[in-house]
C-alpha positions as CSV (number, residue, x, y, z in Angstrom):
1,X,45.1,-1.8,-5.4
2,X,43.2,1.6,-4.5
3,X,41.6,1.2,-1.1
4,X,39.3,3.9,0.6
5,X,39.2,4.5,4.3
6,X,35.9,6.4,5.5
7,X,34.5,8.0,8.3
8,X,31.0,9.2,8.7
9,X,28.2,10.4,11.1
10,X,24.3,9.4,10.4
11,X,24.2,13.0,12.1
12,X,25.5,14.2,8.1
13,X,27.9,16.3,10.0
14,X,31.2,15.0,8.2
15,X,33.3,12.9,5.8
16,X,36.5,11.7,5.9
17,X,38.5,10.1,3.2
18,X,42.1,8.9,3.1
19,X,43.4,7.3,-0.1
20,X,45.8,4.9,1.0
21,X,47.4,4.2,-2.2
22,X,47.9,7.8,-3.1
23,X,49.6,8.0,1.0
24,X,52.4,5.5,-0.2
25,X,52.9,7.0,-3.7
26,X,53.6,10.7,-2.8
27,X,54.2,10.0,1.2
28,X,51.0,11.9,2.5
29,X,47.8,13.0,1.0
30,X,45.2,13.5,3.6
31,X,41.9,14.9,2.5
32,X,39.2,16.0,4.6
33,X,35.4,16.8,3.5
34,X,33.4,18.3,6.3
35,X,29.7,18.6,4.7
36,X,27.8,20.7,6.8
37,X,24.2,21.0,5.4
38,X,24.5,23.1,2.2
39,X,28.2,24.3,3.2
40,X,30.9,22.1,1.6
41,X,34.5,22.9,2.4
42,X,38.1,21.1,1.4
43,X,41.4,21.4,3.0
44,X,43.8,19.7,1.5
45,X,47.1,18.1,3.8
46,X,50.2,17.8,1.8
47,X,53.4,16.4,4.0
48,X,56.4,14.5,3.0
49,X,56.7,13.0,6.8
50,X,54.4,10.5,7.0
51,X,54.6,10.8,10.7
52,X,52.2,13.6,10.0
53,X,49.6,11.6,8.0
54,X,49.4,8.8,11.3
55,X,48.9,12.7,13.7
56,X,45.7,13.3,11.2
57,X,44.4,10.7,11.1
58,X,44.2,9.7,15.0
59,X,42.9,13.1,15.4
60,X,40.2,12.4,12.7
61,X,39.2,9.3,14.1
62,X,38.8,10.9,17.3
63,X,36.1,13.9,16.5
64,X,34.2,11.7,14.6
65,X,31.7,9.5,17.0
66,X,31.4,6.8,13.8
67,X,33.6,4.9,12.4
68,X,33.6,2.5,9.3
69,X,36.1,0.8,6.6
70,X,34.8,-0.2,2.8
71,X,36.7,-1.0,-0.4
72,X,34.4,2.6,-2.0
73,X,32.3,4.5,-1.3
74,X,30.7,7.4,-2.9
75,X,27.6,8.8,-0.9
76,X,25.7,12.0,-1.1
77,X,23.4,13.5,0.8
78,X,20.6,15.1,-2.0
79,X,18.8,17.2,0.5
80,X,18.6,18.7,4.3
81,X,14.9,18.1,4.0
82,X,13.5,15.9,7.2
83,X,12.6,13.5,4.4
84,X,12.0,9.9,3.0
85,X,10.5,7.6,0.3
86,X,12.3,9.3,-2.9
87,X,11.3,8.1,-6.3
88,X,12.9,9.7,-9.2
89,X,11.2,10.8,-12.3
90,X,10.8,7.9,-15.6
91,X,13.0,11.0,-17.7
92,X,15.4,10.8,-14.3
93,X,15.1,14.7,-13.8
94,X,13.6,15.1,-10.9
95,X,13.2,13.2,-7.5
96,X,9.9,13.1,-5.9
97,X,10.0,12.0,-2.3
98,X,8.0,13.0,1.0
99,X,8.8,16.1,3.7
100,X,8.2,14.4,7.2
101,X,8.2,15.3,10.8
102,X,5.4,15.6,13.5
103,X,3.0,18.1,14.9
104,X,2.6,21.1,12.7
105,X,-1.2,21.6,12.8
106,X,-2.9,23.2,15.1
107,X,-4.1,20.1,16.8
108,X,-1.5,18.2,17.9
109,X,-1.6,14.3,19.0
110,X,0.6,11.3,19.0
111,X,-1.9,9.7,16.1
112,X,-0.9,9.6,12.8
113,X,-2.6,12.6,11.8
114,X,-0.2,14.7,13.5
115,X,2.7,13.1,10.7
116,X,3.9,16.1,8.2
117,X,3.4,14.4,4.5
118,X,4.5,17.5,2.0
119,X,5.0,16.1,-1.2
120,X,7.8,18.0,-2.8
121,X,10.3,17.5,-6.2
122,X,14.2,18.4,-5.8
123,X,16.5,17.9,-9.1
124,X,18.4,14.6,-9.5
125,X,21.7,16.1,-8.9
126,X,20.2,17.8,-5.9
127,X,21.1,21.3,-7.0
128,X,18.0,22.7,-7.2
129,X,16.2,24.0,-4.0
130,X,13.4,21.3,-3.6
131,X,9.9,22.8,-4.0
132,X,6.6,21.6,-2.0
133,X,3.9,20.3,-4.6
134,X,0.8,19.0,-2.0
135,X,0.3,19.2,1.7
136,X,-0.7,16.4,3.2
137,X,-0.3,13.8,0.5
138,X,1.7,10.6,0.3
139,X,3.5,9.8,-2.8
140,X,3.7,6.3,-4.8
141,X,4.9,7.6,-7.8
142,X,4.8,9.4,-11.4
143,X,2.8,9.5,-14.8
144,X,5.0,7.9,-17.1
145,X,5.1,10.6,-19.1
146,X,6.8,12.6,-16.3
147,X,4.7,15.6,-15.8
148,X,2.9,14.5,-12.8
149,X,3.2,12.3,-9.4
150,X,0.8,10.5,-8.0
151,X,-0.3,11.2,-4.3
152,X,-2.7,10.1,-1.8
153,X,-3.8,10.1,1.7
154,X,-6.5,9.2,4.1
155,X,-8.6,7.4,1.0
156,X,-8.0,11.2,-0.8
157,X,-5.7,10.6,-3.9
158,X,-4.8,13.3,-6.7
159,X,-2.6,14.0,-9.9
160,X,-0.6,16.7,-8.7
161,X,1.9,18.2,-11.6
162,X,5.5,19.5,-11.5
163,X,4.4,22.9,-10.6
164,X,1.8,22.2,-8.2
165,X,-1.7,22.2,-9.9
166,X,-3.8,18.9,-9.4
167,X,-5.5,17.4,-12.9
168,X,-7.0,14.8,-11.1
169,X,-8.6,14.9,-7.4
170,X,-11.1,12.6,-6.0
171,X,-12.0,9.8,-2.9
172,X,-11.8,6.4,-2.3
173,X,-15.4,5.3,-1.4
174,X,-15.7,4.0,1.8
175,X,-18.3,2.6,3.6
176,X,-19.1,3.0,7.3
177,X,-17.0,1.0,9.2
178,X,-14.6,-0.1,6.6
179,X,-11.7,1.5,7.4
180,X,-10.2,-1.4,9.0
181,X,-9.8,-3.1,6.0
182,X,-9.4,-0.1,3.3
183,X,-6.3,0.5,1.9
184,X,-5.2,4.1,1.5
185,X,-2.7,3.6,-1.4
186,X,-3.6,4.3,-4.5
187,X,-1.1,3.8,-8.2
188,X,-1.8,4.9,-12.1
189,X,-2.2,2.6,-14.6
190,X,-0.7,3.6,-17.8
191,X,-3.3,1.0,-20.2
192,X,-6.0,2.0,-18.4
193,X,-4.7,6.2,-18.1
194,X,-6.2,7.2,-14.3
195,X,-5.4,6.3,-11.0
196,X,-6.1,2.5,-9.7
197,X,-6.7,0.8,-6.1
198,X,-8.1,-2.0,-4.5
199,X,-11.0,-1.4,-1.7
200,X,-13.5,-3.4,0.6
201,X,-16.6,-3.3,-0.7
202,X,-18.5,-5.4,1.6
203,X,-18.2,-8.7,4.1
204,X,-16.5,-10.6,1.9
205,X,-15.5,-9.2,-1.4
206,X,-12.5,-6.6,-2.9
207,X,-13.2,-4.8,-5.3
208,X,-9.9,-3.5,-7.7
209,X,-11.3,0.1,-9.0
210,X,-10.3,2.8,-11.1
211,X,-12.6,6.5,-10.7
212,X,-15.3,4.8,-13.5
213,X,-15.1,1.5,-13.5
214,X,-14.4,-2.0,-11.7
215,X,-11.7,-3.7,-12.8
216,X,-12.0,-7.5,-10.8
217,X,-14.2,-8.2,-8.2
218,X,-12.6,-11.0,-5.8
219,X,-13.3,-12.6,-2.5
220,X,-11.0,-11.0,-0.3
221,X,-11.0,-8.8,3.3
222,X,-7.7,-7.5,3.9
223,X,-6.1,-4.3,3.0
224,X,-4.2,-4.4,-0.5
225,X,-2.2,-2.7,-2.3
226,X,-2.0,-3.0,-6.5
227,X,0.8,-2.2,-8.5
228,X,0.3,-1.9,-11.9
229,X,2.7,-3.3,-14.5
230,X,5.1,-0.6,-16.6
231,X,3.5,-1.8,-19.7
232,X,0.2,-1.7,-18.2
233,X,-0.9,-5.2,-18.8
234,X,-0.5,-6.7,-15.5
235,X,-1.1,-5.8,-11.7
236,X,0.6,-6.8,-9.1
237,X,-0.9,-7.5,-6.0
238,X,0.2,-7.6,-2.1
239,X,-1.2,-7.4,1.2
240,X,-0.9,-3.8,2.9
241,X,1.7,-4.8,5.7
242,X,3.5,-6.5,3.3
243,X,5.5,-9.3,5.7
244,X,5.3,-12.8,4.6
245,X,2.2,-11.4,2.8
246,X,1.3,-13.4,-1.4
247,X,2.2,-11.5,-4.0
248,X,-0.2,-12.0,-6.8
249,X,-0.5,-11.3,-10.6
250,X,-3.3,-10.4,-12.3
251,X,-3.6,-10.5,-16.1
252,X,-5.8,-7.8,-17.5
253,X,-5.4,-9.4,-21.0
254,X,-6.4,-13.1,-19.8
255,X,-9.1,-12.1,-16.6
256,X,-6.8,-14.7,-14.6
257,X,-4.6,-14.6,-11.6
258,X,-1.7,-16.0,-10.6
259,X,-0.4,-16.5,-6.9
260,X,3.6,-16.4,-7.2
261,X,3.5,-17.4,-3.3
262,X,4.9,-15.4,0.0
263,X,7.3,-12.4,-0.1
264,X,8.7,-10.1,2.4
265,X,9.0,-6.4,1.5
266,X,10.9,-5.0,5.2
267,X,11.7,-7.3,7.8
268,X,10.3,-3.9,10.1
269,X,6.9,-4.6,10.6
270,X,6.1,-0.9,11.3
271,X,7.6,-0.2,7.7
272,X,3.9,0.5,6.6
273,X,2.7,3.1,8.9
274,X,4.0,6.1,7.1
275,X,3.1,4.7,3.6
276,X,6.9,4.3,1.9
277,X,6.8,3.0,-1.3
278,X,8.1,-0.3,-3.1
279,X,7.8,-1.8,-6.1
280,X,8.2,-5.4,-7.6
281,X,8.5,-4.4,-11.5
282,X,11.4,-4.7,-13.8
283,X,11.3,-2.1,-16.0
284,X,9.7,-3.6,-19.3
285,X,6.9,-5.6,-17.3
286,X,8.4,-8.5,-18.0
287,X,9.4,-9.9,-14.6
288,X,8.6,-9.3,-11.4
289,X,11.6,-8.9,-7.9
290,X,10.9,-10.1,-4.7
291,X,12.2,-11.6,-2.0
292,X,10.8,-14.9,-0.1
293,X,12.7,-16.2,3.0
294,X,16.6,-15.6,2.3
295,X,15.7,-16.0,-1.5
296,X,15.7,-13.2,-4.1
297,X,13.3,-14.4,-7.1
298,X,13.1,-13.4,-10.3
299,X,9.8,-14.8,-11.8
300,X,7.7,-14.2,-15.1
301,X,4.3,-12.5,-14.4
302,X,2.6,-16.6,-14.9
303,X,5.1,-17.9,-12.2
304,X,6.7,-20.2,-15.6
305,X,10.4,-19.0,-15.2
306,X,12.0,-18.2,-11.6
307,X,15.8,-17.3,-11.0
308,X,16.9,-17.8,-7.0
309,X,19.3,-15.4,-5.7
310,X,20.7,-16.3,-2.0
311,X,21.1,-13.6,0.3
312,X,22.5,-13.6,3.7
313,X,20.7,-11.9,6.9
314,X,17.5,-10.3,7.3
315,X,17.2,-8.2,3.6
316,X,14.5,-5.9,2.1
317,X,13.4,-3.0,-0.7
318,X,14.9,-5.6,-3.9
319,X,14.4,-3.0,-7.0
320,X,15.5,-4.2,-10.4
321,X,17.9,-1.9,-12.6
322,X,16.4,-0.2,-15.3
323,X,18.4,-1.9,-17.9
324,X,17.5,-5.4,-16.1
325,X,20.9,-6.7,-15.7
326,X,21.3,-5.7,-11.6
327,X,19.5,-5.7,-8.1
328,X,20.1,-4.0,-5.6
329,X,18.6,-4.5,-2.0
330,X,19.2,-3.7,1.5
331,X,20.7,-5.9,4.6
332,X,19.6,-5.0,7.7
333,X,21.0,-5.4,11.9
334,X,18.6,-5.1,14.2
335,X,18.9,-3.4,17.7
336,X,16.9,-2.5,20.6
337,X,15.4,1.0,20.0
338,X,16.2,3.8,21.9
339,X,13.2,5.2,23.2
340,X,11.4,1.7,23.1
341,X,14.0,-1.0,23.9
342,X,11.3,-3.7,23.7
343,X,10.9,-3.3,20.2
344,X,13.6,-4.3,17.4
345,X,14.8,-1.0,15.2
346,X,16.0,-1.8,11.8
347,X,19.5,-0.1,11.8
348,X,22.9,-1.4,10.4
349,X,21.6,-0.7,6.6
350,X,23.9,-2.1,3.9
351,X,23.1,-1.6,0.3
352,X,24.3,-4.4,-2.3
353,X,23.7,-4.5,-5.5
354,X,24.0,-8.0,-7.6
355,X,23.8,-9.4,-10.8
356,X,20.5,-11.3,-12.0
357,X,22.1,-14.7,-12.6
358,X,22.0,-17.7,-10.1
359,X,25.7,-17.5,-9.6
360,X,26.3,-13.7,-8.8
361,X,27.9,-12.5,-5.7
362,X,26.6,-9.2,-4.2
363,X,28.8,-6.8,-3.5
364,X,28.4,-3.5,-0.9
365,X,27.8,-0.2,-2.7
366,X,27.4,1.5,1.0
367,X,29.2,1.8,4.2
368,X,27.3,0.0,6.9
369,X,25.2,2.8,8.9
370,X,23.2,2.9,12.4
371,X,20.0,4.3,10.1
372,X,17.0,2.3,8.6
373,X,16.3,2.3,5.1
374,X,12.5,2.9,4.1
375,X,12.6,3.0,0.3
376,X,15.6,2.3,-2.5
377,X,15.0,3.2,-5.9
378,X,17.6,3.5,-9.3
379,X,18.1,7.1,-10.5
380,X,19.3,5.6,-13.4
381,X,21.6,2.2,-13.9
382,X,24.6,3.7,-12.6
383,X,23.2,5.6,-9.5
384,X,20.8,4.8,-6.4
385,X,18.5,6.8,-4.6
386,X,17.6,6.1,-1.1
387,X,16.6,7.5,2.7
388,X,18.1,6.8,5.6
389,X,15.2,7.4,9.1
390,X,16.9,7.7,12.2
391,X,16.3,5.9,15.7
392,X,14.4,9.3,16.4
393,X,11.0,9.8,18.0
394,X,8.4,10.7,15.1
395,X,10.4,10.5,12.4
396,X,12.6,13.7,13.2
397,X,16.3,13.0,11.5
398,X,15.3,11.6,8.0
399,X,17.6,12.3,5.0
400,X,17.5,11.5,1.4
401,X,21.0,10.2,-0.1
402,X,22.2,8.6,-3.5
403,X,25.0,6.8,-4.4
404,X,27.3,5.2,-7.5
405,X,26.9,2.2,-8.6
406,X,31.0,0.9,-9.9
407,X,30.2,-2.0,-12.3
């Protein structure tokens, strides 16, 4: 049986890989991978003393400060960019995701407008140099058809295409004193063809809008986000903060709701702040992920038909396959931070992935690392996408990774 044995940093400073199986067969085979930004180098150890092999790899474990054992592993780092929330293209070209840091305008604060948001586009296999597409701008995701991501900040929202030009620009309408209970996200519907969002519009009453119309008017206060269906039919929809929050369907064929009941998207309750992205779809429209207590469910848009997945320890991000036969989530152990050791950070990420059947056993795609994991997407149904934010002061070690998935 082939077993790996792998050392890492969260600093991206090196990997180290031994293939035990290959050590016994030919008596030493020691390979080291030092991945140094863009600089990839490796030296290859051949020995027939396998005295030698035991010298290396004390020595490796040694100079590296992390340490971790899994059955595979195949992680790689997509970008140097300080960077987070990645979501890859419908064709599976591209990857969009968002350029992050703090204080590069000329006024600088500790508020949130002091965050760097740079949209920007790198290729899937990472080899092209990522370009910048907005300043300023969140992303929540693409057009269907590809050609365009869809971005938004401060109730400001646009269509920005792959080389940079806006098609669509406009503002949420807000009224004085509102802000409190606006939401700033904004999606696209593909039935309806423009950007969608749900806003306060006045003591009592939501309003779910797209640029020239009203979709549903609702009595509601708080902040929501709405994510519409891939086939365009339904809309899902979930308070901002998203913990313990209902998740609720709406059927723009049958003007009716449906309340599928409490979910948790991050067990970090600060997940929100810098506006990472999640989404509850399956890929055809036809079911809906989420994850409620230690539960993942798999329900029907009406709430008719539910599968129950258990998981164990605090979990998050559940995103369906694209061919709907697998899920893949995150397990999280917290920690006291390090600049703020009253407050919990969400380190120890673990990515599994699991079939959608009752009776499926999740298995570890990931080696366990000290990072947080804002947003996991599928590049495809044999790859993952995902970021890993350090236990940094404003967001200044964040990297963009993406792994295989062995079925």
């Amino acid at each position: 049986m082939r077993q790996l044995l792998q050392f890492s940093t969260h600093q991206d400073k090196s990997i180290v890989i031994i293939d035990g199986a290959l050590l016994i067969k030919l008596h030493a085979i020691l390979t080291v991978c030092f991945c140094k930004e863009n600089n990839f180098r490796t030296v290859t150890y051949v020995h027939t003393n396998p005295g030698w092999t035991v010298v290396l790899l004390i020595f490796a474990s040694l100079t590296l400060p992390c340490a971790a054992i899994a059955q595979s592993s195949s992680e790689f780092l997509l970008s140097t960019d300080n960077a987070y929330n990645p979501i890859p293209s419908p064709d599976g070209k591209y990857v969009g995701y968002i350029r992050t840091g703090w204080g590069e305008g000329d006024i600088i604060s500790l508020g949130r407008s002091s965050l760097v948001s740079d949209v920007k586009i790198m290729d899937a296999r990472g080899a092209a140099a990522p370009r910048t597409l907005a300043k300023s701008l969140f992303l929540s995701g693409w057009t269907p058809d590809s050609t365009r991501l869809v971005c938004y900040r401060d109730w400001n929202y646009a269509l920005v295409s792959t080389e940079g030009k806006q098609t669509l620009a406009g503002h949420i309408p807000i009224g004085q004193n509102h802000f409190e209970f606006a939401s700033e996200w904004v999606a696209y519907s593909t039935s309806l063809e423009t950007i969608i969002w749900s806003r306060w519009t006045d003591n009592s009453h939501r309003a779910i809008e797209t640029p020239r119309r009203v979709v549903v008017r609702e009595v509601m206060t708080w902040p929501e986000r709405v994510v519409p269906s891939p086939d365009g039919r339904y809309l899902a929809v979930f308070p901002e903060k998203g913990f313990e929050a209902d998740l609720r369907v709406y059927d723009l064929l049958l003007n009716a709701w449906t309340d599928l009941g409490k979910i948790s998207i991050h067990p970090d309750r600060n997940w929100w702040y810098i506006q990472p992205d999640w989404n509850p779809w399956f890929a055809d429209g036809s079911r809906l992920l989420f994850l409620t207590g230690s539960k993942l469910v798999i329900a029907t848009p009406d709430g008719k038909q539910k599968t129950e997945i258990q998981v164990d320890g605090p979990a998050g991000l559940p995103t369906p396959s694209p061919d709907g036969q697998s899920i893949a989530y995150v397990t999280f152990e917290p920690r006291p931070g390090k600049s703020r050791p009253d407050l919990q950070f969400w380190g120890g990420t673990t990515i599994l992935v699991v079939g959608v059947s009752a009776s499926s056993e999740p298995r570890a795609v990931t080696l366990k690392n000290p990072d947080e994991v804002y947003d996991l997407k599928w590049l495809n149904k044999d790859e993952l996408v995902f970021d890993r934010v350090a236990d940094e002061g404003l967001y200044q070690h964040a990297r963009i990774w993406k792994t295989a998935v062995a079925h």
